[in-house]
Phi, psi and omega in degrees: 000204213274347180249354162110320180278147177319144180261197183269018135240131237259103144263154171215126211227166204189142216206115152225156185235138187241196198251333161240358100299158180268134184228114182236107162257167137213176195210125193232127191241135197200140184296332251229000186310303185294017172261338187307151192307163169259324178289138176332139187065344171270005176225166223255184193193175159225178180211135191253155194194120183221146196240353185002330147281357131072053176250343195101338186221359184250147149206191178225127229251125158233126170245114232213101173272158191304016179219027154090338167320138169207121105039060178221150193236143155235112207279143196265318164132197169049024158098034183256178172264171193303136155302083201285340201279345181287165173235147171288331197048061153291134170238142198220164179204117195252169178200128181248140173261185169313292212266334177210188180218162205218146202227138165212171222189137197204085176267132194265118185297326173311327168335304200272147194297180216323069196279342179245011159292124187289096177296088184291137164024027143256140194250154158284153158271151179220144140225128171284096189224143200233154155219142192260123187275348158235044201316185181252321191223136182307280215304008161254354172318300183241120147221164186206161160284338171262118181314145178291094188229131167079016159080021191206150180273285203300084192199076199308319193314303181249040146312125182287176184258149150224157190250094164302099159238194187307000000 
């Protein structure tokens, strides 16, 4: 989060690559799930962001709330606005417990421009980023995996690496 410290509810994502998807779980754990609101922007949610040409300046946005709505964008890079018009064909499934709600995600690698190359000894840019729409503690409102800097996820620059290998 924004200081840097573990936050006080736990998320945990997980990333496989099959030869035609992408398979993204998570599991966002909070006492309070079953209570959170259902309307759109008022509940919490995570957004996932791949840079797959690993330029720094292009990517690609799925933003996805506990009750499975989703989101996706293609950022062109260079200060342009979002692409609303790409699609992901993503397919998601959300599920609320007692204690967390857990989001899986089935991204078709053909979405993504040359998304089905195998990238031998390249990394992708990534970020995992969750937001809580009632944290226990505000300093939990926004996290990621990649540090939080400058107030914003869409930020390719400090995107972390992922490796895909065998």
């Amino acid at each position: 989060n924004v200081d840097g410290k573990p936050t006080t509810q736990k998320t945990e994502a997980r990333l496989l690559r099959a030869p035609e998807n992408l398979y993204f779980a998570f599991t966002c754990y909070d006492p309070l799930t079953r209570g959170l609101p259902t309307k759109r922007g008022d509940t919490d949610n995570i957004e996932i962001f791949l840079d797959p040409e690993h330029d720094h300046d292009s990517f690609y946005q799925l933003l996805i709330d506990t009750e499975g709505r989703l989101d996706d964008w293609y950022h062109e890079g260079g200060g342009e606005p979002a692409d609303g018009t790409w699609e992901s064909k993503a397919e998601v499934a959300t599920k609320r417990y007692d204690d967390r709600w857990v989001l899986e995600i089935r991204l078709p690698r053909a979405s993504i421009k040359d998304g089905l190359v195998q990238p031998v000894g390249r990394p992708w840019g990534a970020n995992f980023c969750r937001t809580m729409a009632s944290p226990a503690e505000d300093r939990d409102r926004f996290s990621c995996w990649s540090p939080l800097l400058r107030g914003k996820f869409a930020q390719p620059d400090l995107f972390a690496h992922i490796f895909f290998v065998k």
